[in-house]
C-alpha positions as CSV (number, residue, x, y, z in Angstrom):
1,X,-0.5,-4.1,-23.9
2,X,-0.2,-1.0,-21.4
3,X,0.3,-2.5,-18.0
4,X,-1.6,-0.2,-15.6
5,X,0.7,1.0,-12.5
6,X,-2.6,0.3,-10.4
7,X,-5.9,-1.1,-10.2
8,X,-9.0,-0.3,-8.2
9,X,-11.5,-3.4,-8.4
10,X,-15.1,-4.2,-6.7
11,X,-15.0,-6.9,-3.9
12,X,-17.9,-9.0,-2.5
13,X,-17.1,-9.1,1.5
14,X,-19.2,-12.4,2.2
15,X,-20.1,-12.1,6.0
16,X,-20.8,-15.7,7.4
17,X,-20.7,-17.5,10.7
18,X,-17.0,-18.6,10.7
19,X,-14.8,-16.2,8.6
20,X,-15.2,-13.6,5.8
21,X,-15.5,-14.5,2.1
22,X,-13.6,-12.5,-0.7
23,X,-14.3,-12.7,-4.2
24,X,-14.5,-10.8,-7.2
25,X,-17.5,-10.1,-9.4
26,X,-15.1,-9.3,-12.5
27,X,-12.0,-11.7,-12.0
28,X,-13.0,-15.5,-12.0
29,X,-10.9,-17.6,-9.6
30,X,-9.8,-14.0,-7.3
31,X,-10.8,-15.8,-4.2
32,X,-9.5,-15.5,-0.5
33,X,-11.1,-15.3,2.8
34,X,-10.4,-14.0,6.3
35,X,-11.5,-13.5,10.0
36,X,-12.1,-10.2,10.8
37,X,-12.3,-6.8,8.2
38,X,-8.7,-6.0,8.6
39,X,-7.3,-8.9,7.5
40,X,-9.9,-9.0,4.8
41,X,-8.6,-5.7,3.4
42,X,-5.1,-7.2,3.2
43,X,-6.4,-10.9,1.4
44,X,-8.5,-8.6,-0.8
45,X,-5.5,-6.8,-2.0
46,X,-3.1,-9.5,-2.1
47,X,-5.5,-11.8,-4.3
48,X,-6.4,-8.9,-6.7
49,X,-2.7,-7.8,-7.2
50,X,-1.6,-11.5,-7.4
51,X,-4.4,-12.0,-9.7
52,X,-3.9,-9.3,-11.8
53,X,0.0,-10.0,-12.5
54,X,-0.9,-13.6,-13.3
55,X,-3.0,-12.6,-16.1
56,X,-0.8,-9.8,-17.5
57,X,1.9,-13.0,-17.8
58,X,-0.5,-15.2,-19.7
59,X,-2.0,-12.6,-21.9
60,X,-5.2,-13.0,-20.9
61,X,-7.5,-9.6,-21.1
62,X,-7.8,-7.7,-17.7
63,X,-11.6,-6.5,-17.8
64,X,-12.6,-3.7,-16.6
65,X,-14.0,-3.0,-13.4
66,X,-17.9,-3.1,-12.9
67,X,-19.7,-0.1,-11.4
68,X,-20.7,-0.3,-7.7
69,X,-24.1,0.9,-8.9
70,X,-24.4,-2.9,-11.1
71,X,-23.3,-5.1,-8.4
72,X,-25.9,-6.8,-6.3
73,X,-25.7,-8.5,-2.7
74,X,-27.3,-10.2,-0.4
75,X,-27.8,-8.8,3.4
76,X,-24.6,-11.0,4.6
77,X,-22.5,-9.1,1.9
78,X,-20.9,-6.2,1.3
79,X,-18.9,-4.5,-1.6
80,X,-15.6,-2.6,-0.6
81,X,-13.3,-0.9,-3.4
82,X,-9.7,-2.4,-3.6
83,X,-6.9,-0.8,-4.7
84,X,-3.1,-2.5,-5.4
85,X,0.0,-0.6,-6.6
86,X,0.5,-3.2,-9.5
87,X,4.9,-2.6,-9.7
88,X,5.4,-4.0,-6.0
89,X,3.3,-7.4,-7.4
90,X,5.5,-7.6,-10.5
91,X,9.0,-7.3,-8.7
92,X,7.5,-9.9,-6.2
93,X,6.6,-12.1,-9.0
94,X,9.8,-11.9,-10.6
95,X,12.0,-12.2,-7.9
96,X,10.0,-15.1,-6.1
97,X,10.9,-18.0,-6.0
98,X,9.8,-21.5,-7.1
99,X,10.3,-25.3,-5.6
100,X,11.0,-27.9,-8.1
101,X,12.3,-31.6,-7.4
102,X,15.1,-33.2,-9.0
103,X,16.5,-36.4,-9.1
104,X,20.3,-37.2,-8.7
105,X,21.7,-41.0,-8.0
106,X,22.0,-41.6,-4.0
107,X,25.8,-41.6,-3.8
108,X,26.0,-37.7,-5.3
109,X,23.3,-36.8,-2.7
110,X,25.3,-38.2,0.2
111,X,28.7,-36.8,-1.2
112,X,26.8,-33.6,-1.7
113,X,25.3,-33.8,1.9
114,X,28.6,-34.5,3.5
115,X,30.4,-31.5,2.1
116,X,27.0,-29.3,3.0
117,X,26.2,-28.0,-0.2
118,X,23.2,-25.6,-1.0
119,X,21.7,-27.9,-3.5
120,X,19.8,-24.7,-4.6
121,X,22.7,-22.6,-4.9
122,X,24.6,-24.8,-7.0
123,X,21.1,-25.7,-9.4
124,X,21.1,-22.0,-10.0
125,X,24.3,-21.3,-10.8
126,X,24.2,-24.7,-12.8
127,X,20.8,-22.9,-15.1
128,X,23.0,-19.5,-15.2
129,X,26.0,-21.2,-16.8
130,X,24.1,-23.3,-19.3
131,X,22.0,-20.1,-20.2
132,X,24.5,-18.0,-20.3
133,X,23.0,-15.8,-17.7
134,X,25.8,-14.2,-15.6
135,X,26.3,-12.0,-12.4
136,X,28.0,-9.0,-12.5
């Protein structure tokens, strides 16, 4: 698959009494919302590129935009063009970061605790030995 260095979509601005809707008439789930325009610009771009990257990693199919001339709305909506540079998604995706929990017996975590070790430090150097992944 050819991953695309950017993307230029259709969104549905939903205009209601509280906030602004986003959504995506050709990617299922690409949802956000906002309070004013501006920041619905900014949501809009940030779901699309987010949801973009998240199907590249699964292997799903990225359709292809509809035409602005196929899309209907209703009088509270309108339909703004959004474009994301696709490689600042991907480095953000590979270099964020994720929280998981792990269980150690109560006298390691106080031992640990007292000395005032970065108990995520030390799990990721821990995964770097064991997979032979090492700094250089």
């Amino acid at each position: 698959m050819v991953k695309k260095e950017s993307v230029v979509y259709p969104a549905l601005f939903d205009f209601n009494d509280e906030d602004i809707a986003i959504t995506f008439p050709d990617l299922p789930g690409a949802i956000s919302c906002a309070d004013n325009e501006r920041e619905a610009i900014f949501m809009a771009k940030d779901a699309l590129g987010a949801w973009i990257i998240a199907n590249e990693d699964l292997g799903n199919v990225i359709p292809e935009p509809s035409k602005l001339a196929d899309i209907s709305c209703s009088s509270r909506q309108r339909i703004c063009l959004i474009d994301v540079w696709l490689p600042i998604f991907r480095e953000e995706r590979r270099n964020g970061s994720v929280k998981k929990n792990v269980t150690i017996p109560i006298w390691l975590n106080a031992l640990a605790e007292k000395a005032d070790l970065n108990f995520s430090h030390i799990l990721q150097a821990g995964l770097k030995n064991t997979l032979g992944i090492y700094n250089k």
